[in-house]
C-alpha positions in Angstrom: -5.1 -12.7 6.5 -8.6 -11.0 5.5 -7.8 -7.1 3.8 -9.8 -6.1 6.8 -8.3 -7.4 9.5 -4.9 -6.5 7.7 -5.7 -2.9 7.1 -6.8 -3.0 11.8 -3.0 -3.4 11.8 -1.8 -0.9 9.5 0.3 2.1 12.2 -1.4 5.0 10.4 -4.8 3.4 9.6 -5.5 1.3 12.9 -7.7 4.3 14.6 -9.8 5.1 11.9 -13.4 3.8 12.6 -14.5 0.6 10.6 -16.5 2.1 7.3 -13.3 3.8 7.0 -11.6 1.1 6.7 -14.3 -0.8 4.7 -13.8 2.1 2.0 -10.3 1.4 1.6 -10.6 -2.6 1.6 -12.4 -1.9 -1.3 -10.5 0.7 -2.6 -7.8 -2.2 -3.9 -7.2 -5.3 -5.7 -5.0 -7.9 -4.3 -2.1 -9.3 -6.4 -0.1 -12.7 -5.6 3.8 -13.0 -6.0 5.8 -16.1 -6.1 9.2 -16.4 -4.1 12.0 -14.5 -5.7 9.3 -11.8 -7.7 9.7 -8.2 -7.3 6.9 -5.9 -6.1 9.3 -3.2 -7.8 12.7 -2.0 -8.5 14.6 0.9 -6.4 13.2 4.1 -8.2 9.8 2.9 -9.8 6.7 5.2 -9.4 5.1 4.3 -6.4 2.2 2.0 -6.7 0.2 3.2 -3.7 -0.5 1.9 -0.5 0.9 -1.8 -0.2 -0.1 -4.0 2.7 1.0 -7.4 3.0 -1.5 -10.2 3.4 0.2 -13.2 3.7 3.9 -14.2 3.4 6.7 -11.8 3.3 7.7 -9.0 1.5 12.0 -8.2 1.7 13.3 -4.5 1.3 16.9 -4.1 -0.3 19.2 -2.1 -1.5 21.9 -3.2 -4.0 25.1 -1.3 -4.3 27.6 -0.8 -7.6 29.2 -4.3 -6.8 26.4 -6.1 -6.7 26.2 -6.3 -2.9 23.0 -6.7 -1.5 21.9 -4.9 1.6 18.6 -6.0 3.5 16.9 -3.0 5.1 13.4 -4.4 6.6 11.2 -7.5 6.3 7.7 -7.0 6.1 4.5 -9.5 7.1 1.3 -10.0 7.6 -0.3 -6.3 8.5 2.5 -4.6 7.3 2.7 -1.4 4.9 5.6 -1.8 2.6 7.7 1.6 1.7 5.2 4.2 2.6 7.6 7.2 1.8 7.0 7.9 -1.9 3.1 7.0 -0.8 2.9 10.3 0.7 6.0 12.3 -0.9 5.1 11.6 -4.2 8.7 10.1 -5.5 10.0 7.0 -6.2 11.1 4.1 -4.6 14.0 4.3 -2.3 14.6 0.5 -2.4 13.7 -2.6 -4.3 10.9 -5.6 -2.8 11.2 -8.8 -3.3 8.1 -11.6 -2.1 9.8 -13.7 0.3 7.6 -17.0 -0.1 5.9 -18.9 -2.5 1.6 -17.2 -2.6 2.9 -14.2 -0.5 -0.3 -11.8 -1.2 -0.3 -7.9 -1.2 -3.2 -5.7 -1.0 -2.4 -2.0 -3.1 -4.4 0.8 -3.7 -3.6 3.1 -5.9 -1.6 6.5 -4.7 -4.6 8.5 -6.6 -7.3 6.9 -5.1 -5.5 7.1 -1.7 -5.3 10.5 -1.8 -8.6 10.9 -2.2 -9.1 8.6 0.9 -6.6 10.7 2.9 -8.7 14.2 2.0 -11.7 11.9 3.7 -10.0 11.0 6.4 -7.4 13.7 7.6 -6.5 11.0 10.5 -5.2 9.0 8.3 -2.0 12.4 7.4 -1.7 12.8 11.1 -0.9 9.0 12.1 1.6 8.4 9.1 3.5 11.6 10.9 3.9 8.8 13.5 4.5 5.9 11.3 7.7 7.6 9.0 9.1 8.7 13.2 9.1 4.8 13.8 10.4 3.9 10.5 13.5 6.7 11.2 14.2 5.4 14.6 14.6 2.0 13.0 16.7 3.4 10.0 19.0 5.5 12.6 19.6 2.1 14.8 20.2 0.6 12.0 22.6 3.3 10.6 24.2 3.3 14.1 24.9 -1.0 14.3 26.3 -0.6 10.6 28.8 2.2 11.6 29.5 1.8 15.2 29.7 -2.2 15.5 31.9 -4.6 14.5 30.8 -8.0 12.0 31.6 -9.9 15.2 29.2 -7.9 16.7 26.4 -7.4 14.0 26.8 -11.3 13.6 26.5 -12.4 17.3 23.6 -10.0 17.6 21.5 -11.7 14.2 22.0 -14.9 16.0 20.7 -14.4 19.1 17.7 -12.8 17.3 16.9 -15.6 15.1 17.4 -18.1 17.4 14.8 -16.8 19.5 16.3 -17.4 23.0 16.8 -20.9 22.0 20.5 -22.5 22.2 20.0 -24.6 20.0 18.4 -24.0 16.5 18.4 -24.3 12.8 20.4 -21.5 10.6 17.8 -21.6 7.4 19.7 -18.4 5.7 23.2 -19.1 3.7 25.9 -16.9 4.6 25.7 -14.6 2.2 22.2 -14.1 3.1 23.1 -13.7 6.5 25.6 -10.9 4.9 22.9 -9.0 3.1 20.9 -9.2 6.8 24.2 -7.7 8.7 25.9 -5.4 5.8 28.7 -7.7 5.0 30.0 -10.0 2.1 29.7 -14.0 2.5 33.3 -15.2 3.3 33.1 -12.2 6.3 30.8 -13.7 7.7 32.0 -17.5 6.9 35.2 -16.1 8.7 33.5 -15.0 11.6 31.4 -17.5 12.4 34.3 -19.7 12.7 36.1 -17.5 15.0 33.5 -17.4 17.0 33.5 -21.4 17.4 36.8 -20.8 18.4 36.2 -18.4 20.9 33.9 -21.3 22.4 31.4 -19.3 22.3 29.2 -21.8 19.6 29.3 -24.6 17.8 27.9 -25.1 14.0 26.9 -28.7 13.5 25.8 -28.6 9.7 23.2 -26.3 9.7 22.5 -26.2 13.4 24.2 -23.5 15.6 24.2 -24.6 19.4 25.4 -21.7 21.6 27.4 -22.4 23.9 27.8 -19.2 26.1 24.8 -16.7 25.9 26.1 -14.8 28.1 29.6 -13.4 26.5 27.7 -13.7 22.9 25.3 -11.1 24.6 27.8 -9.0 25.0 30.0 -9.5 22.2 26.2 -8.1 20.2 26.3 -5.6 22.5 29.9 -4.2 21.4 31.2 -4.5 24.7 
C-alpha cells in the first residue's frame, strides 16, 4: 500500500485535506521488518507515528512466566500504539512484524508535533481514535474476565473461520492461547472437549464444525 493511500485510512488523519496529508507522507521514512522482528519492546521511547504499509504488525504483552498475551493485530492502514504518540511515555506493549517484508511508515513524535500544531484536526480526531481503542480494550477486558476458555475458544473459531464450516487452523495452540489469554495444553484440552461435545471435528489441521449453532452460543457464554 502507497504512504498516501495508507495515511486516507489512518482514524485521526482520514479528514484532513490532501496537502495535509502530502506533508506528513513526507514527513517519514519507511523501514522493512522480517517475520518474528520487533518494532519495539514494552517500555521503549516511542518512535512516533507508526502506520503499517504492508503485512502485519502483532501487539503483546508478556507476563512474569513468560506467558504471552496478544492484545491487537494491526494491517495495512493501521496506526500501531498511538498512546505514548500523544502522552509522551513509553510503550505499553511490545510489536512484533507478523510476515516476511511487512513495511511501516514512522515519523518521528518531534516532527509530529509540529504537524499536530498545523493541523489542530488532527488533536481533535485522535480524541476519537484512543475512545475506539478503549471500547476494544474494555471488551476485551470483559471476554477475559467474564467468559470461560470454552467460551473465548469457540468464539476465536468462529471468527477465524469466517462463517465457513470448514477451514484450515494456521495458528498452533499455544498461539491460539496467546490470542484467547490462556496457556497451550488449555486450549489443547478444550478443543478436545469440544469434539466431544459434537460440536467439531479436528481433522489434522482442519476444524469442520459441526453445529454452528450451539458453538454460537457456547462463544456467547450462554
Amino acid at each position: 500500500m502507497r504512504t498516501l493511500d495508507a495515511l486516507r485510512r489512518v482514524l485521526f488523519l482520514k479528514t484532513l485535506p490532501e496537502p495535509a496529508l502530502a506533508e506528513i507522507a513526507t514527513a517519514g521514512k519507511q523501514i522493512k521488518l522480517d517475520r518474528g522482528e520487533l518494532l519495539f519492546r514494552e517500555h521503549d521511547p516511542t518512535r512516533g507515528l507508526i502506520v503499517v504499509l504492508t503485512g502485519e504488525i502483532k501487539l503483546f504483552k508478556v507476563d512474569p512466566r513468560g506467558r504471552e498475551l496478544i492484545l491487537g493485530r494491526d494491517g495495512p492502514g493501521d496506526s500501531v500504539a498511538e498512546l505514548p504518540l500523544f502522552d509522551g511515555g513509553n510503550y505499553p506493549v511490545s510489536a512484533e512484524a507478523m510476515e516476511d517484508s511487512t513495511t511501516v511508515f514512522i515519523v518521528p513524535r518531534d516532527r509530529f508535533q509540529q504537524l499536530m500544531a498545523s493541523y489542530p484536526e488532527i488533536a481533535r480526531q485522535s480524541t476519537r481514535m484512543l475512545a475506539v481503542r478503549m471500547r476494544r480494550l474494555l471488551h476485551m477486558l470483559e471476554a477475559q474476565a467474564l467468559h470461560s476458555v470454552r467460551a473465548r475458544l469457540a468464539a476465536y473459531l468462529l471468527t477465524v473461520g469466517k462463517g465457513q464450516d470448514s477451514f484450515r487452523l494456521e495458528q498452533t495452540n499455544e498461539e491460539i492461547g496467546a490470542e484467547i489469554g490462556t496457556v497451550r495444553d488449555v486450549v489443547s484440552r478444550t478443543m478436545r472437549g469440544l469434539q466431544d461435545e459434537g460440536l467439531l471435528r479436528i481433522e489434522g489441521r482442519t476444524v469442520i464444525i459441526v453445529n454452528r449453532a450451539v458453538m454460537k452460543r457456547v462463544a456467547a457464554n450462554q
